[in-house]
C-alpha positions as a Python dict, from the first residue, in 0.01 Angstrom:
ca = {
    (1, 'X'): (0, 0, 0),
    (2, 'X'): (-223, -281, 166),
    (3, 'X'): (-99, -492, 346),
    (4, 'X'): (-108, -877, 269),
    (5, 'X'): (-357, -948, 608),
    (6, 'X'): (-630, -678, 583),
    (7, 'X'): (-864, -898, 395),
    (8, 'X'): (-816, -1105, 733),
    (9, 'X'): (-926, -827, 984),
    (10, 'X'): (-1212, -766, 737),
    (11, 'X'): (-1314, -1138, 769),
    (12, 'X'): (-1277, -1131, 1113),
    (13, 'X'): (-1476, -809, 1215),
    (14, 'X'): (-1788, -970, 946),
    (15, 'X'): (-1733, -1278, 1196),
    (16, 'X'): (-1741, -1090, 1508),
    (17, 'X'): (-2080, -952, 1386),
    (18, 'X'): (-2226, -1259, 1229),
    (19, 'X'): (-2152, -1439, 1583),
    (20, 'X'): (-2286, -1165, 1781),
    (21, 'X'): (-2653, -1148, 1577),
    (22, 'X'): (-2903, -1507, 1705),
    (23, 'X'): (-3009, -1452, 1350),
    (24, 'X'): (-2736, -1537, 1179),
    (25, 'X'): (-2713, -1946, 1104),
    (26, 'X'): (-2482, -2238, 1146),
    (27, 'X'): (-2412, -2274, 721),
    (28, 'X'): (-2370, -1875, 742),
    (29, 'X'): (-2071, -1898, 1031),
    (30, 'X'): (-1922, -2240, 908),
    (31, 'X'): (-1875, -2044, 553),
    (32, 'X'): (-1740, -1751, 728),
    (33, 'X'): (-1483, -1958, 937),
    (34, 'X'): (-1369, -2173, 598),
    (35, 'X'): (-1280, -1792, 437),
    (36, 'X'): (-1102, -1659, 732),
    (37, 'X'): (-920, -1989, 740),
    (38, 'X'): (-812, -1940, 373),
    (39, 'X'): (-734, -1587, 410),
    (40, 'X'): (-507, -1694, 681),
    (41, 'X'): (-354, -1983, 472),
    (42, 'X'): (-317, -1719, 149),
    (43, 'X'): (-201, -1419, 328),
    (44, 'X'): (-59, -1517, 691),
    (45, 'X'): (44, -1805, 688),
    (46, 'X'): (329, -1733, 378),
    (47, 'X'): (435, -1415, 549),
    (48, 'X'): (812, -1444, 615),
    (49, 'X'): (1065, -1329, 845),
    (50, 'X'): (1337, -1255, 619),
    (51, 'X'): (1369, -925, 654),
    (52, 'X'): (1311, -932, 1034),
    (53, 'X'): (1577, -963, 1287),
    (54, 'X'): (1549, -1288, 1513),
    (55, 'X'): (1336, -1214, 1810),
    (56, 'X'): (1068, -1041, 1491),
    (57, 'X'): (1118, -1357, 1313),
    (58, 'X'): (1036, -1564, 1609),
    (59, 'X'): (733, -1339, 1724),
    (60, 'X'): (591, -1341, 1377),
    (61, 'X'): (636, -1740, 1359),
    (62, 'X'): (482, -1759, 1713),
    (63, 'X'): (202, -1505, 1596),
    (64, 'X'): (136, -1754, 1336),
    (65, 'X'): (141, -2081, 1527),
    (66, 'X'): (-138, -1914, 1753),
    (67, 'X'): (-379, -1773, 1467),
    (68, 'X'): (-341, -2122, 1332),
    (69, 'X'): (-480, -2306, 1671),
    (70, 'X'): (-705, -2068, 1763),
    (71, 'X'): (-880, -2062, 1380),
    (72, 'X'): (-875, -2466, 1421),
    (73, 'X'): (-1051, -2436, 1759),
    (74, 'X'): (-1260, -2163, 1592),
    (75, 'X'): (-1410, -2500, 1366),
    (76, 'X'): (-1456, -2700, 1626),
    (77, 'X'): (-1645, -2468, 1819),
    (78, 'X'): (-1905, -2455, 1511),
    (79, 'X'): (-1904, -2835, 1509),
    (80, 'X'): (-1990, -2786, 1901),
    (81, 'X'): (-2257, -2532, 1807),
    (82, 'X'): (-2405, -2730, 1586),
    (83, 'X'): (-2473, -3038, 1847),
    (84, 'X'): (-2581, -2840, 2126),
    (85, 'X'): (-2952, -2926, 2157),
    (86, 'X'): (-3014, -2649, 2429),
    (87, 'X'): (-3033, -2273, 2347),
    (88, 'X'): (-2816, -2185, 2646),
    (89, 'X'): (-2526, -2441, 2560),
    (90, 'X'): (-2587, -2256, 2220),
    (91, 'X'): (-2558, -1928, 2350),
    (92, 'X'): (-2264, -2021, 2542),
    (93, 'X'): (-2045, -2203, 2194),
    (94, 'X'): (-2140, -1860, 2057),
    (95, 'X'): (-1961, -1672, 2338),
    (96, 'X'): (-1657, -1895, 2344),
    (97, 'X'): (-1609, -1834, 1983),
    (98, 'X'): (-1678, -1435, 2063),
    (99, 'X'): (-1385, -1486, 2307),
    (100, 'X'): (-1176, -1654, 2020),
    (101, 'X'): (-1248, -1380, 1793),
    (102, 'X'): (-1159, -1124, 2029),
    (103, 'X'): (-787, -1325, 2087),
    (104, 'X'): (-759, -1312, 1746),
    (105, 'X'): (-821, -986, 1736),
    (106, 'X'): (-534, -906, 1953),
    (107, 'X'): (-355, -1146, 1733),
    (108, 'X'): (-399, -962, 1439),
    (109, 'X'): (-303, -629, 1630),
    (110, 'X'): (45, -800, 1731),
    (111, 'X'): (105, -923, 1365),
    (112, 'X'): (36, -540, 1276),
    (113, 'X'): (221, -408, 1501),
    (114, 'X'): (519, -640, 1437),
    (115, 'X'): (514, -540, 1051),
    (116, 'X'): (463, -114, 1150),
    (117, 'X'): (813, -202, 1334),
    (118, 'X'): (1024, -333, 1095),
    (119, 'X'): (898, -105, 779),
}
């Protein structure tokens, strides 16, 4: 059975490309972030505790807080990207959100992790 967040990871790894490639433009990544955002609304966002015991509960609500900033910095950063008039200050928004990416990597890995637990 899939589980409800794999369309996330699959966002996120296209992202983690897209980001990494100079070829890749602004429209292309500001589309990108808008799905993973909605795939994280749709699918992580409604995920419940119920079933979990209280510290699970707690992690997985924590878990979700943190996706949530980090995908909200995530659109800033392509609203800083797109004002930075230098290539290097570009170069550098693209890293920061390579370093976002990569949290919410690990994010993703904890959520997984959480769910391998209590099943």
């Amino acid at each position: 059975m899939e589980r409800p967040w794999t369309e996330f990871k699959q966002v996120l790894e296209q992202l983690q490309g897209a980001i990494g490639s100079p070829t890749t433009d602004l429209a292309q990544l500001r589309t990108m972030v808008a799905k993973l955002q909605q795939v994280f609304q749709d699918h992580i966002a409604t995920l419940s505790g119920d079933q979990a015991d209280e510290p699970e509960a707690s992690r997985l609500k924590s878990l979700q807080v943190e996706i949530d900033k980090q995908l909200r910095l995530l659109g800033l950063d392509i609203n800083f990207l797109q004002a930075a008039r230098q290539s290097a200050t570009a170069q550098q928004r693209r890293s920061q959100m390579g370093d976002r990416l990569t949290l919410l990597t690990t994010y993703y890995a904890a959520l997984s992790d959480l769910f391998s637990r209590s099943n």
